[in-house]
C-alpha positions, 0 to 999 in steps of 0.5 A, spaced: 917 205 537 917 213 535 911 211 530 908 208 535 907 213 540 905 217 533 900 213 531 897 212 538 896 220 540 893 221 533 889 216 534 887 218 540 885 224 538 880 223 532 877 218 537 876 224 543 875 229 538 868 226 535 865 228 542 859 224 544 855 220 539 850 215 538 847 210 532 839 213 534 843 220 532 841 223 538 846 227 542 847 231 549 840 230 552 838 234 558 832 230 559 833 224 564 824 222 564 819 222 559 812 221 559 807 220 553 801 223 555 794 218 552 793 220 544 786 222 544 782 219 538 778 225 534 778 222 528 771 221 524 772 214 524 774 211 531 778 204 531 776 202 537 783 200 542 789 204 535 789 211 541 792 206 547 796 202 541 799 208 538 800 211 546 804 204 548 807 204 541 810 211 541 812 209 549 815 203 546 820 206 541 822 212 546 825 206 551 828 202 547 831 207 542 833 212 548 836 212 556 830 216 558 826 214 563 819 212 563 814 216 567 807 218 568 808 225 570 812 231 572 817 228 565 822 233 563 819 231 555 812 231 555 808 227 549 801 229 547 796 229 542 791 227 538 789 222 534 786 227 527 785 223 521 783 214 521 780 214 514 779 209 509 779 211 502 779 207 495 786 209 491 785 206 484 778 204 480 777 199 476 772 198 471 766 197 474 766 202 478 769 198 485 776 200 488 782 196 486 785 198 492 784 201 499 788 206 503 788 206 511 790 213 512 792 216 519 795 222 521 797 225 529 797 232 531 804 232 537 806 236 541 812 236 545 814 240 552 821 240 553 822 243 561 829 244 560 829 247 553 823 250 552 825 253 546 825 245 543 817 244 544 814 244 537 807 241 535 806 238 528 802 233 524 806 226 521 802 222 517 803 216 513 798 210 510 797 203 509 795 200 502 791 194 501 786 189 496 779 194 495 777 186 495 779 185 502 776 187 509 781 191 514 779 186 518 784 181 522 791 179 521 791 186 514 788 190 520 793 188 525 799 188 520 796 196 517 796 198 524 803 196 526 806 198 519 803 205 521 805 206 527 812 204 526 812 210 521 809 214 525 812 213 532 819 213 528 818 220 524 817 222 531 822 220 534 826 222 529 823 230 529 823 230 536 829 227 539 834 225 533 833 232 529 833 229 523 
């Protein structure tokens, strides 16, 4: 019986010392609101739409990976930024002076404003890329599937510099 009690208090003691932790990393916000300001498209090449996607996608991930509430203004945490690079460039050639394959490469510029921690806001760029057959158009269904990869990239090494701190 007296082992038990033992086992109990030590148990209990690891488990309430961990403090507060989750599995996204994120811990002790003081942040209850968000908001993702439009990230404008400055790029030399626009893809019509991929600046509202990207701005969904990043509000997406925030809401389903957080307990921060969504809002259009007045957010304890405020997104922006802007779209800087949407390129495509060859990545290999072949023998006959045609590309091999292609790389759809997007690179972002984020700020984050924090109300209740200013000495967290930051600005930086993230950039990721997306490599397809230099045959094949960035058209259709290789488009969406680019742009999705891309924005899963991206919107989580965001995530993870802005509120995970990884």
């Amino acid at each position: 019986m007296k082992h038990i009690k033992y086992i109990t208090l030590v148990c209990s003691l690891l488990l309430f010392s961990c403090g507060p932790y989750s599995f996204t990393g994120i811990q002790d916000l003081k942040a209850e609101t968000f908001q993702v300001n439009y990230f404008i498209n400055n790029a030399n090449q626009i893809e019509p739409g991929f600046d509202r996607d990207f701005t969904l996608a990043l509000q997406d991930l925030i809401v389903n990976q957080t307990n921060l509430n969504l809002t259009t203004t007045n957010g304890d945490l405020v997104y922006e930024g802007e779209i800087v690079e949407y390129r495509i460039s060859p990545t290999t050639a072949q023998a006959n002076s045609t590309a091999a394959q292609n790389r759809l490469t997007v690179t972002v510029n984020v700020r984050l404003f924090d109300k209740n921690e200013p000495d967290e806001e930051f600005e930086q760029r993230f950039s990721f890329f997306f490599d397809y057959d230099g045959s094949s158009l960035l058209q259709g269904t290789l488009k969406d599937t680019a742009h999705e990869e891309i924005f899963e990239r991206l919107t989580q090494d965001i995530f993870n510099a802005t509120l995970a701190k990884w």
